[in-house]
N, C-alpha and C positions, 0 to 999 in steps of 0.2 A: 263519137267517143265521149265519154261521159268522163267529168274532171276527176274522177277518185279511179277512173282505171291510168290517167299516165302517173297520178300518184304512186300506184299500185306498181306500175312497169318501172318507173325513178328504183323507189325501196328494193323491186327483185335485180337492179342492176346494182345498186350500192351492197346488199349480199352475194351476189354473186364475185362482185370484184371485192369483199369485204372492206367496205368503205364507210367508216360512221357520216352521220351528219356532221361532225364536227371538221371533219378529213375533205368531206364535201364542200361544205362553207369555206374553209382554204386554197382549195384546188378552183373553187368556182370563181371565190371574191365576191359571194353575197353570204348576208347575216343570217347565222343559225338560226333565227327566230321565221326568218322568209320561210326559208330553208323548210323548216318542222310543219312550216303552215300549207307548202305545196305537197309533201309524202304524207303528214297524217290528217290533216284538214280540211282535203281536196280542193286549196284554196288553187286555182289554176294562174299561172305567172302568163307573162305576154313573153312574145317571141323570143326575147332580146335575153331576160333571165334565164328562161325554157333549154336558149341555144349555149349560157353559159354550164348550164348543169350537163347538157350532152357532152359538150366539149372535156369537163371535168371525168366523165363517166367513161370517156373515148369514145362514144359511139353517133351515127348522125344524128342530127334533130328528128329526119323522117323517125327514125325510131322510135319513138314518144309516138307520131301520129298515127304510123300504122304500116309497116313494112311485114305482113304478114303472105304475100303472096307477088307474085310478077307477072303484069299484064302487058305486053306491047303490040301493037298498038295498044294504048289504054282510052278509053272513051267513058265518059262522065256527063251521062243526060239528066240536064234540068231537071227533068222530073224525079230523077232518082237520088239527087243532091241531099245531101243528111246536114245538120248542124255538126261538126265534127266536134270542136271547143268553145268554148264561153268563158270571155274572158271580164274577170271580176277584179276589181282593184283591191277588193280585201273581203276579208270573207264575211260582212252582213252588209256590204254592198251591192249595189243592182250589178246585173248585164249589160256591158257598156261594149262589148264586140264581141260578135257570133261570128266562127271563121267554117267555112266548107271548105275542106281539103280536097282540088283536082287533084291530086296527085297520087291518091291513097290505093296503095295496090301496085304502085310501080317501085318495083323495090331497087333500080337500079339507078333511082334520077338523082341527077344533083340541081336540079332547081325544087322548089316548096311554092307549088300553084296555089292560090286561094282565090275564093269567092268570098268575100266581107262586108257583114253588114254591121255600119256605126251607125250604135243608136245616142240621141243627144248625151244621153249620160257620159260619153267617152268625152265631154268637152268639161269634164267638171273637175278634174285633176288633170294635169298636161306631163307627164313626167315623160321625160326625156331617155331613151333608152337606147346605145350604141352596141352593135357586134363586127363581125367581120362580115363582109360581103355586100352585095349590091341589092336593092330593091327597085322593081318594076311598078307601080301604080297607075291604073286606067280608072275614071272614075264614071260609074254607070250611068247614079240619078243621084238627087242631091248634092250639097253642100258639102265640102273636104279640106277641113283645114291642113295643112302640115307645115309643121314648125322642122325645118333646119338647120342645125346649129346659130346663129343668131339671126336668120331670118323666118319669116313666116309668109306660106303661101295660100291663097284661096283658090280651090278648082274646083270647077263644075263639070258635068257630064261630059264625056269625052275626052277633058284635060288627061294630061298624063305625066307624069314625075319619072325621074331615076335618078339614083342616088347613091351613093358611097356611103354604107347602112355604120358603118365606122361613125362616123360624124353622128353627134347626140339628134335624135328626130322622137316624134309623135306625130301621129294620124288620128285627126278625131275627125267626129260629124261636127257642121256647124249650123247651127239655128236649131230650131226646133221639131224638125221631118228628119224620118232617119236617112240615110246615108247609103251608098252601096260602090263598092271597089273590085275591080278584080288586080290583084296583088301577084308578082312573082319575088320571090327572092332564092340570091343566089348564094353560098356558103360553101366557101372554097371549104377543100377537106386536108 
């Protein structure tokens, strides 16, 4: 998915429910200026923000990534893996996390699978981002910082985390090689 169509689906859910950005930014608790820079800028927010605008909107986060069909079993081979988001800290920033969505096509799930790749750039602003629910982390190849509320951890390949995504966290790559995670999280409804 490319960052100016969940722009695109935010703005047809804010007219649909006629909801300005201003009524948004209140209902979310982020600043109108984020706000205007994810519907008209395609600046793309990370999960945490993403999950507060769904929640403001009523509808699930999958929504945003792609609930356009229902496959069960649903099967997602490597080779056919697409970059779904790219996620930029501001809009003439790099690419600091490429996420592949497992999940896309299952319209009935309540967990948000990914494949993610942190590139070093995710370790050059650390902002700390809480929502509701739990996160899964397995970490592929490389280096994985994560900072939890006032601790910070180092995992390598195999390591694994979970967490109460409530509690302020960030996941970056660490060193200079990029990174790779397979991520679940969970988002009570």
């Amino acid at each position: 998915m490319q960052s100016g169509k969940v722009g695109q689906r935010i703005k047809g859910f804010m007219a649909s429910k006629e909801i300005s950005i201003e009524q948004l930014a209140e209902r979310s608790g982020l600043e109108k200026d984020f706000l205007h820079s994810v519907v008209e800028e395609n600046i793309y927010p990370s999960l945490g923000p993403l999950l507060k605008i769904a929640r403001a909107l009523d509808v699930r986060l999958g929504t945003f990534l792609d609930d356009q069909f229902g496959e069960d079993p649903m099967i997602v081979r490597q080779a056919d893996r697409k970059s779904e988001l790219s996620m930029l800290r501001g809009k003439d920033k790099p690419v600091d996390l490429k996420f592949y969505s497992l999940g896309k096509g299952k319209s009935d799930r309540h967990m948000e699978p990914f494949y993610v790749e942190l590139l070093p750039a995710s370790a050059e602003e650390k902002a700390l981002s809480s929502h509701e629910g739990e996160e899964f982390i397995v970490v592929q190849n490389g280096t994985v910082e994560v900072i939890y509320g006032d601790q910070t951890f180092t995992l390598g390949a195999g390591d694994s985390i979970y967490y109460n995504s409530i509690v302020p966290h960030n996941v970056s790559c660490k060193g200079e090689q990029n990174a790779s995670i397979y991520a679940v999280l969970y988002i009570p409804e």
